[in-house]
C-alpha positions as a Markdown table, in Angstrom:
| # | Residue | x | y | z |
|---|---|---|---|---|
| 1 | Unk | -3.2 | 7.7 | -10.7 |
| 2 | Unk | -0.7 | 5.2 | -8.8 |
| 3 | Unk | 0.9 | 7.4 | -6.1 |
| 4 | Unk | 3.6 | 4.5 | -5.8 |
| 5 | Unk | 4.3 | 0.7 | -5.9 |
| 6 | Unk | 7.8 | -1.0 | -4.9 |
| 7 | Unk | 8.2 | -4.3 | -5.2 |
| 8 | Unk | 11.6 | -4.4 | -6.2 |
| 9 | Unk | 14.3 | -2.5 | -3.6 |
| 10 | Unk | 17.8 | -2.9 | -4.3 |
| 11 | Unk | 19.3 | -1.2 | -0.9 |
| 12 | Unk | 18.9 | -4.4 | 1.2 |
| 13 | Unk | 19.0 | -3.8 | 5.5 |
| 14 | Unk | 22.7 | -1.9 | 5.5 |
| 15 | Unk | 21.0 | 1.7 | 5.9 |
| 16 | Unk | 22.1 | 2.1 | 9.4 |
| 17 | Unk | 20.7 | 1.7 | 12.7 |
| 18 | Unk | 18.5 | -1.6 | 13.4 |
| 19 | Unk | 14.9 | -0.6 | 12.3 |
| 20 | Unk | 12.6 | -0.1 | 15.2 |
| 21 | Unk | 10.3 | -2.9 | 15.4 |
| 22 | Unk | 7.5 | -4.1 | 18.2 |
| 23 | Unk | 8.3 | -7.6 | 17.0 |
| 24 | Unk | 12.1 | -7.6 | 16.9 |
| 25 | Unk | 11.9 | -5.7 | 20.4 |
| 26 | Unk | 13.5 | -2.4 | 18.9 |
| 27 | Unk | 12.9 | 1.3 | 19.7 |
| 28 | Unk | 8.9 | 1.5 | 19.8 |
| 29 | Unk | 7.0 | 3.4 | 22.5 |
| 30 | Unk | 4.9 | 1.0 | 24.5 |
| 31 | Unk | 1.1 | 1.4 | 23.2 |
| 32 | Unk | -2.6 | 0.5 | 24.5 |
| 33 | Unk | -4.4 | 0.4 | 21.8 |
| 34 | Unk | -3.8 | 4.0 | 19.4 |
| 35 | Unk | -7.0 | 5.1 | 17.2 |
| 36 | Unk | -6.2 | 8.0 | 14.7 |
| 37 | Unk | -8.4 | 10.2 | 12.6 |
| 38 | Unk | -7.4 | 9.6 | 8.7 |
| 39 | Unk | -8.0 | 11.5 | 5.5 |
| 40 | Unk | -9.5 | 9.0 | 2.6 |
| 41 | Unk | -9.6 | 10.9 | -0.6 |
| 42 | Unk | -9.7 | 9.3 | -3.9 |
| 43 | Unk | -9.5 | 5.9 | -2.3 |
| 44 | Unk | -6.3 | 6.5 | -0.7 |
| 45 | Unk | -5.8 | 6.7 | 3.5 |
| 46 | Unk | -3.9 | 10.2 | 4.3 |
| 47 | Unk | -2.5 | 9.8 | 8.0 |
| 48 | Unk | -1.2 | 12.9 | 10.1 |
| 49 | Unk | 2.8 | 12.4 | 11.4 |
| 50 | Unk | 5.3 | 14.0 | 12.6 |
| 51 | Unk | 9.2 | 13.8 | 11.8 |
| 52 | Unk | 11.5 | 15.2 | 14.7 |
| 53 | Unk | 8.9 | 17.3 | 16.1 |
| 54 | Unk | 7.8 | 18.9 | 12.7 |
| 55 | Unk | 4.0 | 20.5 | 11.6 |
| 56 | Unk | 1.8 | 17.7 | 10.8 |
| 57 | Unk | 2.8 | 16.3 | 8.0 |
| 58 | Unk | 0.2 | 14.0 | 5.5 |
| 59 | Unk | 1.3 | 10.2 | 5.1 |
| 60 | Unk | -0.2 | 8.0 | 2.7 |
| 61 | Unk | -0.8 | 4.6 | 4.4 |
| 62 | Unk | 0.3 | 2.5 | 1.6 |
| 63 | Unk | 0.7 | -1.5 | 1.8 |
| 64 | Unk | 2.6 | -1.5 | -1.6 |
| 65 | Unk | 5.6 | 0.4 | -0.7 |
| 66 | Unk | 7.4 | -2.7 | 0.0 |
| 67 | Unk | 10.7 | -1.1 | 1.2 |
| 68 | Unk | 12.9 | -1.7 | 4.6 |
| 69 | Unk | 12.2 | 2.3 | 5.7 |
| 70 | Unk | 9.6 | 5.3 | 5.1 |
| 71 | Unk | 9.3 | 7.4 | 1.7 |
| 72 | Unk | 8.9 | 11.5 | 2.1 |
| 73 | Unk | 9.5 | 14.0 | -0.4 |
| 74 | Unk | 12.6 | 15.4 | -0.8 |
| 75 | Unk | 11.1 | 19.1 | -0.4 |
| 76 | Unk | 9.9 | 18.2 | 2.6 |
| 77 | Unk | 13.2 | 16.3 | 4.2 |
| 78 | Unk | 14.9 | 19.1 | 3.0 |
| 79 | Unk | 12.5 | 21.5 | 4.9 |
| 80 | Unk | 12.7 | 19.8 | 8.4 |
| 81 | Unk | 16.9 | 19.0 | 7.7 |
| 82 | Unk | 17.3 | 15.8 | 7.3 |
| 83 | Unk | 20.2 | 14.6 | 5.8 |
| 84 | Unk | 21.4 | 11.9 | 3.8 |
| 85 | Unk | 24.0 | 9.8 | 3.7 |
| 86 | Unk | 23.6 | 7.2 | 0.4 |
| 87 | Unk | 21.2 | 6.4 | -3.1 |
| 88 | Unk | 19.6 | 3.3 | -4.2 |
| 89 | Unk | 17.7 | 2.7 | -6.9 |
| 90 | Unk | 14.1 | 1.2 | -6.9 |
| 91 | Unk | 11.4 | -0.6 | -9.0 |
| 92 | Unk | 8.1 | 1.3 | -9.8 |
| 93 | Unk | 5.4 | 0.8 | -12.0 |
| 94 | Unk | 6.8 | 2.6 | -15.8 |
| 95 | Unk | 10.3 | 1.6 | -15.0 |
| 96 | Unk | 12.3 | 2.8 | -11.6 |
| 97 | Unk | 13.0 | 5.9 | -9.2 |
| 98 | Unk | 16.5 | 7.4 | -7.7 |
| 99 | Unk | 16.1 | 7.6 | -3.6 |
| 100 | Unk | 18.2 | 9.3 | -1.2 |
| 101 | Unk | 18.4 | 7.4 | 2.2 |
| 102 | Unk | 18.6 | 10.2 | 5.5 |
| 103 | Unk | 20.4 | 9.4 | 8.5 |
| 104 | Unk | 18.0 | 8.4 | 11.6 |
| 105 | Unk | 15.4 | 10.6 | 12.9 |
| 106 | Unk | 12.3 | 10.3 | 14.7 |
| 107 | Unk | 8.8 | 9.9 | 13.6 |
| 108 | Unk | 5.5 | 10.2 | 15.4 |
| 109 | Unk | 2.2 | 8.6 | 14.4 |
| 110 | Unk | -0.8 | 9.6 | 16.6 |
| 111 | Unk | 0.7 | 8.9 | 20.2 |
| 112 | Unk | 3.4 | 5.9 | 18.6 |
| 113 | Unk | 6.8 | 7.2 | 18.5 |
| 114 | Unk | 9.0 | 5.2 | 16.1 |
| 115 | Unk | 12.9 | 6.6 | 17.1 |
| 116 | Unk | 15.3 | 6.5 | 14.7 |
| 117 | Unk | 13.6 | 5.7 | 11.6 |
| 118 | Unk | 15.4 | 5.9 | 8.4 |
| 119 | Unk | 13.6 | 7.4 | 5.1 |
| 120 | Unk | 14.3 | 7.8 | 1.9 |
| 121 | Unk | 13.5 | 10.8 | 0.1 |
| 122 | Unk | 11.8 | 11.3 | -3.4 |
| 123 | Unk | 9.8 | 13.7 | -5.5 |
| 124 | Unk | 6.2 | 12.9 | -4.1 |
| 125 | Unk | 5.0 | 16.4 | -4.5 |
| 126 | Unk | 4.8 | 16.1 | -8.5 |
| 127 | Unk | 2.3 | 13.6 | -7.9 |
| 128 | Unk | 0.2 | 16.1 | -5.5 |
| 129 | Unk | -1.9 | 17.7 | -8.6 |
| 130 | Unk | -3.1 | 14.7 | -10.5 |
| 131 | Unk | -4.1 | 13.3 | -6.9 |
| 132 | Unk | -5.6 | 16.8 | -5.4 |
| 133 | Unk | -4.1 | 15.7 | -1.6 |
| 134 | Unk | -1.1 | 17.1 | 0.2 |
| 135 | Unk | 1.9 | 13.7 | 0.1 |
| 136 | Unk | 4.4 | 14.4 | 2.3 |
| 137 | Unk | 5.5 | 11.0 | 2.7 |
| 138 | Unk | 4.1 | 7.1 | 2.4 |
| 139 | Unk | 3.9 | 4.6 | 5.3 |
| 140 | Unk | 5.1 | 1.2 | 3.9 |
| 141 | Unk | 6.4 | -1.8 | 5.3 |
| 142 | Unk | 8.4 | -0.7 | 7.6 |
| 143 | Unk | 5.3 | 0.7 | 9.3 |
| 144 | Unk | 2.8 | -2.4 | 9.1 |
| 145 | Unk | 5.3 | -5.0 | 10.1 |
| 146 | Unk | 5.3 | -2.9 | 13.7 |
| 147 | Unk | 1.9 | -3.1 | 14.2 |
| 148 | Unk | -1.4 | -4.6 | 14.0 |
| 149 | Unk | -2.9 | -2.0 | 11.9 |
| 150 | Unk | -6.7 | -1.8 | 11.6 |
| 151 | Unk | -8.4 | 0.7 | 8.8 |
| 152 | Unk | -12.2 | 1.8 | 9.2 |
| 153 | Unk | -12.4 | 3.1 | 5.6 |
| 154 | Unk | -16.1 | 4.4 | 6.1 |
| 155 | Unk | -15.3 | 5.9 | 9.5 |
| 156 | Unk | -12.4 | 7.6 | 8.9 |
| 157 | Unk | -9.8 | 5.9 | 10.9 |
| 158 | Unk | -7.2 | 3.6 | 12.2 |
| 159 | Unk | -5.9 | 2.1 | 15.0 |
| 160 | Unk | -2.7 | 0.6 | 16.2 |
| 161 | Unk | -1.8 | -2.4 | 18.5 |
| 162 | Unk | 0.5 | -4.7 | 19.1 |
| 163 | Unk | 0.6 | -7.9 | 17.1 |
| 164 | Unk | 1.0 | -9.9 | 20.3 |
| 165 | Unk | -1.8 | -13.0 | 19.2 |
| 166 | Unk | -3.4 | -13.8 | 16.2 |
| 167 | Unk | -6.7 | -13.5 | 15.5 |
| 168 | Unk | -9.2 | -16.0 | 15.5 |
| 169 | Unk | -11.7 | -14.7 | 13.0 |
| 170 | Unk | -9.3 | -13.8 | 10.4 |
| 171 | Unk | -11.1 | -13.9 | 7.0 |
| 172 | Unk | -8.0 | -15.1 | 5.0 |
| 173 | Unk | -4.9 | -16.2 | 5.4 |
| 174 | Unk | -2.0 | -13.2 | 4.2 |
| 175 | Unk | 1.5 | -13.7 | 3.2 |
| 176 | Unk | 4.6 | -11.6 | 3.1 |
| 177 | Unk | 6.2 | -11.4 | -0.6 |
| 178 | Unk | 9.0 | -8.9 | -0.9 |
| 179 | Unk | 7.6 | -6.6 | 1.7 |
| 180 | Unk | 4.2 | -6.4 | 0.7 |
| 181 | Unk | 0.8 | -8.5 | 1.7 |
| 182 | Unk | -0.5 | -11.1 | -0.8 |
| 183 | Unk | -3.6 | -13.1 | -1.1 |
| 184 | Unk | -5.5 | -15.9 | -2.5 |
| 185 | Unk | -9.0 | -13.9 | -4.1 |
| 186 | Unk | -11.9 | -15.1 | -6.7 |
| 187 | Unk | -13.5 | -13.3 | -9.4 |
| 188 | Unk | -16.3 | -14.1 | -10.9 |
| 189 | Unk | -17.8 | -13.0 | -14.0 |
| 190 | Unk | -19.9 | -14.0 | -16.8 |
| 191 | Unk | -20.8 | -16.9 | -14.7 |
| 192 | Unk | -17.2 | -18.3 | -14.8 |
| 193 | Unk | -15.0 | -18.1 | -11.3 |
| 194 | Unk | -11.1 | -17.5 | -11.9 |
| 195 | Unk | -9.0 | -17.9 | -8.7 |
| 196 | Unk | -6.0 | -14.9 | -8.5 |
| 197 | Unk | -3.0 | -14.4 | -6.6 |
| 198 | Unk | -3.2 | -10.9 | -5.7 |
| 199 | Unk | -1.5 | -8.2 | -4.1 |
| 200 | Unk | -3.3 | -6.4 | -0.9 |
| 201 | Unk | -2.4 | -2.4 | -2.0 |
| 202 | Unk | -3.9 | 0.5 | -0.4 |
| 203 | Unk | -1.8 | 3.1 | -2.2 |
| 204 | Unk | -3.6 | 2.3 | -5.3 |
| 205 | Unk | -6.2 | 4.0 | -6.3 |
| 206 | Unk | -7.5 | 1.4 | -8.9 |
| 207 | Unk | -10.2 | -1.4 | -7.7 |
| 208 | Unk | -9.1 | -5.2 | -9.3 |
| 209 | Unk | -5.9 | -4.4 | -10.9 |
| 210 | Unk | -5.0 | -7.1 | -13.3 |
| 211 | Unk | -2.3 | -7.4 | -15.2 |
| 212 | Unk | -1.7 | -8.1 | -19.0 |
| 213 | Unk | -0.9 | -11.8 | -18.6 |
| 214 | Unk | -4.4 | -12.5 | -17.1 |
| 215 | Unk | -5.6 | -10.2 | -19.6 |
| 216 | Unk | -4.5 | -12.7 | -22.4 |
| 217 | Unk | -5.2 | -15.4 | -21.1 |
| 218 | Unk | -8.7 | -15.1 | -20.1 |
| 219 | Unk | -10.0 | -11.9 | -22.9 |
| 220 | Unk | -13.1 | -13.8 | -22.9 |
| 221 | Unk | -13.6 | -13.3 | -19.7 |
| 222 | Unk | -13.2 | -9.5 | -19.5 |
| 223 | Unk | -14.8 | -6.8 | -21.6 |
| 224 | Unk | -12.2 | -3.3 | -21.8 |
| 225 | Unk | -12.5 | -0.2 | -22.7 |
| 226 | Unk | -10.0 | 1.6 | -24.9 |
| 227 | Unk | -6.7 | 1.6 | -23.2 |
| 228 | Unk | -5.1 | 5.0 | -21.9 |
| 229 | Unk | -1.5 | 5.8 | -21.1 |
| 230 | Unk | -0.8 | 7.6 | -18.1 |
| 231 | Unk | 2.2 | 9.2 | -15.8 |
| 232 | Unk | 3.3 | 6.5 | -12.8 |
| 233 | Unk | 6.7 | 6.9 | -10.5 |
| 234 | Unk | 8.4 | 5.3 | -13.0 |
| 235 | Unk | 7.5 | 6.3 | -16.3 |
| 236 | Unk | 4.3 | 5.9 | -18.3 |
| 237 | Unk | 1.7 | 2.8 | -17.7 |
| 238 | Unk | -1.0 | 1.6 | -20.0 |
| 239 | Unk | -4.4 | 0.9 | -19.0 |
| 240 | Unk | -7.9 | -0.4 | -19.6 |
| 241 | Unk | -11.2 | -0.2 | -17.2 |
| 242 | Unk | -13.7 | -3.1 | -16.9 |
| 243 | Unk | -15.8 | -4.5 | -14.2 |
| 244 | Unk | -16.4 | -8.2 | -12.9 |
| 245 | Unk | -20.0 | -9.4 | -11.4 |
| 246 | Unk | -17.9 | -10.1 | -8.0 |
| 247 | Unk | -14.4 | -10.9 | -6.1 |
| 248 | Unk | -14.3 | -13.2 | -3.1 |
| 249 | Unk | -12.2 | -12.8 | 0.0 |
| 250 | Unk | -12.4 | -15.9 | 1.6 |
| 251 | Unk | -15.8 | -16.5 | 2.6 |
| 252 | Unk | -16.6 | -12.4 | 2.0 |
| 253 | Unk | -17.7 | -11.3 | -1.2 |
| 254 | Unk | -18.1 | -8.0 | -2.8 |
| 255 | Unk | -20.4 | -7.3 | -5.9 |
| 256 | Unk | -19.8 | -4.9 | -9.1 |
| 257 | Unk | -16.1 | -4.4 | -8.8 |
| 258 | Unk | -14.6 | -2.0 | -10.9 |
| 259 | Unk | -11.3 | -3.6 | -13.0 |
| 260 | Unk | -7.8 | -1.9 | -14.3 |
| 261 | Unk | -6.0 | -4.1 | -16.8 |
| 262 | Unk | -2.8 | -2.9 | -16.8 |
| 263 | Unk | -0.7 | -3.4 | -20.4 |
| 264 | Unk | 2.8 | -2.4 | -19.0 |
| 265 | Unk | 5.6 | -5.4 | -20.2 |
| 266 | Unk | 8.1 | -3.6 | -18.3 |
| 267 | Unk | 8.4 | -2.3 | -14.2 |
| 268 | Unk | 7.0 | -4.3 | -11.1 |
| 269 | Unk | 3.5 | -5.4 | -12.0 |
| 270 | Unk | 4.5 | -8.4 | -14.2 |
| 271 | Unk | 5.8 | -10.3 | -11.3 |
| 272 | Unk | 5.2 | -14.4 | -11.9 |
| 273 | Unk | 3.8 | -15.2 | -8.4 |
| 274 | Unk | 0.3 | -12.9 | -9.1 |
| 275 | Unk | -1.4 | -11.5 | -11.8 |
| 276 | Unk | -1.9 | -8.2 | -9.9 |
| 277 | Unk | -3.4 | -6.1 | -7.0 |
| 278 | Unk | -6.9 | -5.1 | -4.9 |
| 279 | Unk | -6.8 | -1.6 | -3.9 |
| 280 | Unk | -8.4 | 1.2 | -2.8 |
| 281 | Unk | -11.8 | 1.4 | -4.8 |
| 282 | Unk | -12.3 | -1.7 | -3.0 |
| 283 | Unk | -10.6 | -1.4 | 0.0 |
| 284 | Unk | -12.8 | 1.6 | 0.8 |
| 285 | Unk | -16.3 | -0.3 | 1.0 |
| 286 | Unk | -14.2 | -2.4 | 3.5 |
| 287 | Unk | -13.3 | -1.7 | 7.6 |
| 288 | Unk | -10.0 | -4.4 | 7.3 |
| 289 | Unk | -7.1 | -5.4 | 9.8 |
| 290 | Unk | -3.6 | -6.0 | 8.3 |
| 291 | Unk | -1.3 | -8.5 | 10.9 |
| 292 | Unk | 1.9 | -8.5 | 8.9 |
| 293 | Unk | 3.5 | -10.7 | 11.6 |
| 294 | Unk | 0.7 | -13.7 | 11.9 |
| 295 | Unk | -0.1 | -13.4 | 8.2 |
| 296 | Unk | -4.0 | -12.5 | 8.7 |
| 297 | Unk | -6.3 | -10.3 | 6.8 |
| 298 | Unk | -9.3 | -9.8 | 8.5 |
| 299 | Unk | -12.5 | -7.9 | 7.4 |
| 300 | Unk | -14.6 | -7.0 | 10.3 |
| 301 | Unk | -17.5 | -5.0 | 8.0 |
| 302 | Unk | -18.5 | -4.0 | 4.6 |
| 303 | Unk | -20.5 | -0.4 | 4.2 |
| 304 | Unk | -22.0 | -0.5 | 1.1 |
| 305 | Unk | -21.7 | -3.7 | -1.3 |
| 306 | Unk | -22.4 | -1.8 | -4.6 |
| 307 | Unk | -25.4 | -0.3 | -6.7 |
């Protein structure tokens, strides 16, 4: 189940306020380094915020939600008053959503305090039973290109810190491609290696998710299983499970790594710059630091590589 995936976000920056920003010297609260206790259930990071003082509230940390401000479900905004002030429309996996953009209010992550934050509000709740987890709202981009944000998948955590200098042990080198982290990757299988251009997603649930334009053009190179249509934000998506021998991240490799082909011809996963995503049924093996504003990926340990 794909909680969401926006590629595509027609609203631009005219949503108000300058967005707060550690790099563009906005409204951040000065930080040493901030570790926070996470959720990871069904391969997804839950993190515990705040918005203008409210209960805890449960985020999904989610490098795919490549929009300008921060998703929460309407119920929710409507619970702590927020209000809204316009509607845009974006692109999902299926097809596309209707968001209402709030005016600016304040959210709190841990000890970070991002002051007026915009969010845009959307049904997130109907995705609660097929995922089994409270979503309140989903951390984006507008989160990550803060901060340097480091996930400990196995230890149940993250920490935040100013990207002030690059590292010098990144594993591989990460781009920016409408708002969301891409990658060069290599998988290997049936004793052929393929290089992909994939997206780094940790709101997806799926391992390799490859799309049906890789599927065609290397179907010896996969084995499927019958394909399934399911619910997504934006309508129905088609989809196959396989597996690949192994996918190399620079000079990291993992072994036995569960594939999704995706079928869908329509929505945001037939993009022609990458043939589709690595997410969480990877991700969590993986402790992983994500430097939006140096473009590094770094993987500082594996747990366990597999059967």
């Amino acid at each position: 189940m794909r909680v969401s995936r926006f590629l595509l976000f027609a609203i631009g920056l005219a949503v108000g306020p300058t967005f707060a920003s550690s790099a563009d010297g906005a409204a951040v609260k000065p930080f040493a380094e901030n570790e926070i206790r996470v959720e990871v259930w069904n391969h997804h990071v839950y993190v515990p915020a705040s918005v203008n003082g409210s209960r805890n509230l449960w985020f999904l940390l989610d490098t795919g939600a490549g929009v300008p401000v921060t998703l929460i479900d309407d119920k929710v905004a409507a619970s702590i008053r927020l209000r809204t002030h316009a509607t845009r429309k974006a692109a999902a996996i299926g097809g596309s959503v209707k968001l209402a953009l709030t005016m600016p209010a304040n959210l709190t992550v841990g000890s970070v305090a991002i002051r007026d934050a915009v969010f845009a509000e959307l049904p997130l709740r109907q995705q609660q039973e097929a995922e089994g987890h409270e979503i309140d709202g989903i951390l984006g981009y507008d989160f990550f290109r803060r901060y340097k944000v480091d996930i400990d998948y196995p230890q149940h955590s993250i920490a935040l810190s100013p990207p002030a200098r690059p590292s010098h042990d990144a594993t591989t080198r990460m781009w920016i491609e409408d708002k969301v982290p891409h990658i060069f990757a290599t998988v290997v299988n049936r004793g052929e290696n393929v290089a992909i251009h994939v997206i780094v997603d940790t709101g997806e649930d799926a391992g390799l998710l490859l799309d049906d334009r890789f599927y065609k053009t290397h179907k010896h190179f996969l084995v499927i299983s019958q394909a399934k249509a399911g619910r997504s934000l934006g309508g129905v998506s088609k989809n196959a499970r396989s597996q690949v021998d192994e996918l190399q991240i620079g000079d990291f490799s993992l072994r036995a790594v569960p594939v999704t082909v995706n079928f869908d011809t329509t929505g945001n996963l037939n993009s022609p710059r990458d043939v589709g995503l690595i997410g969480g049924e990877v991700l969590e093996r993986l402790h992983i630091v994500l430097d939006y504003t140096h473009g590094q990926l770094t993987i500082i340990r594996p747990s366990k590589q597999g059967p």
